[in-house]
N, C-alpha and C positions, 0 to 999 in steps of 0.2 A: 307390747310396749316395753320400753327398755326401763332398767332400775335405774337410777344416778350413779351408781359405782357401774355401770356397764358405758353411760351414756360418756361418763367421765375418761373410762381407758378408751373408746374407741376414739373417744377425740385428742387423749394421749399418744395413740396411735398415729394418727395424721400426720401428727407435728413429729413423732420418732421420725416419723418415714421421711417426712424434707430434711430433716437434720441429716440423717442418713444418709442421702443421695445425694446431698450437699447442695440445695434445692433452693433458690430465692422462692417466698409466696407466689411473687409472677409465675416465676419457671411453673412450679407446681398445681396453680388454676390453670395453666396454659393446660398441661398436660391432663389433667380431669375435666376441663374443656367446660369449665363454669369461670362464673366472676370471680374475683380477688375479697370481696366480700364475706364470699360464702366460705372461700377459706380461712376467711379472720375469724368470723363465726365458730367456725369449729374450734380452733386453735385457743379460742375464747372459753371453748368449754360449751357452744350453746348449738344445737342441732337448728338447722337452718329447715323452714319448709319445702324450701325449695331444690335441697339438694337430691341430685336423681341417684338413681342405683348406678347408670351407667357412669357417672362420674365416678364413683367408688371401683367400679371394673375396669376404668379406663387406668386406673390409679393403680390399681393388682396388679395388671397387665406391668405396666412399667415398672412395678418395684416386685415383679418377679412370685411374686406369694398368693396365693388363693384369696380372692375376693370378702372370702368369709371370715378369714384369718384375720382379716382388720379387726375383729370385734370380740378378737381372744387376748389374751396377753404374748408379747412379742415372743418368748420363751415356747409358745408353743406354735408357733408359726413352720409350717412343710412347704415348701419351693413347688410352685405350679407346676402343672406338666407343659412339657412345649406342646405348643398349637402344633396338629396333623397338618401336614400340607394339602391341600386339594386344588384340584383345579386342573386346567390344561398342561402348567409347568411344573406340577409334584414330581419328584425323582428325577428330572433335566437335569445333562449337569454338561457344562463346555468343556472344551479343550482341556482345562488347566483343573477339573476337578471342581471347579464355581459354580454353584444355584445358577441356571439360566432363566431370568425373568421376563416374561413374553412383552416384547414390544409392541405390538399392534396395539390399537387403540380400537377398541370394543365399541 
């Protein structure tokens, strides 16, 4: 279980991160893929039950920094690694030097 000075900066953290990105609440539930509520919750200071982990990764993912990183202080936040590419199109590349992304439909 988390302290109140923990539960406090990670939900400090939330709100850095839309400021940051320059992020309306909309924009930034859109992107964690939860309601507008659950963000106000946070931002509120109050851990919501229902918010999922993949919300939270969905969030890392987009603002670039390790999932885990949300629940440090910004100052010590390290830049994710890029996702490996895999699949049928890892290392394609067309004519001009561009990612080729397989058209077909699977």
């Amino acid at each position: 279980m988390m302290s109140e000075d923990e539960c406090a900066r990670f939900c400090d953290n939330i709100r850095y991160l839309r400021k940051k990105h320059h992020l309306s609440k909309k924009e930034m539930a859109q992107i964690m893929d939860t309601e507008p509520g659950i963000l106000e919750s946070l931002e509120s200071g109050s851990i919501p039950k229902r918010l999922s982990v993949f919300s939270l990764i969905q969030l890392a993912v987009y603002c670039q920094i390790r999932p885990e990183d949300i629940f440090l202080p910004p100052e010590q936040w390290r830049p994710a690694s890029p996702l490996p590419k895999t699949g049928r199109s890892a290392g394609r590349t067309g004519a001009a030097g561009e990612p080729v992304e397989n058209s077909r439909n699977w």
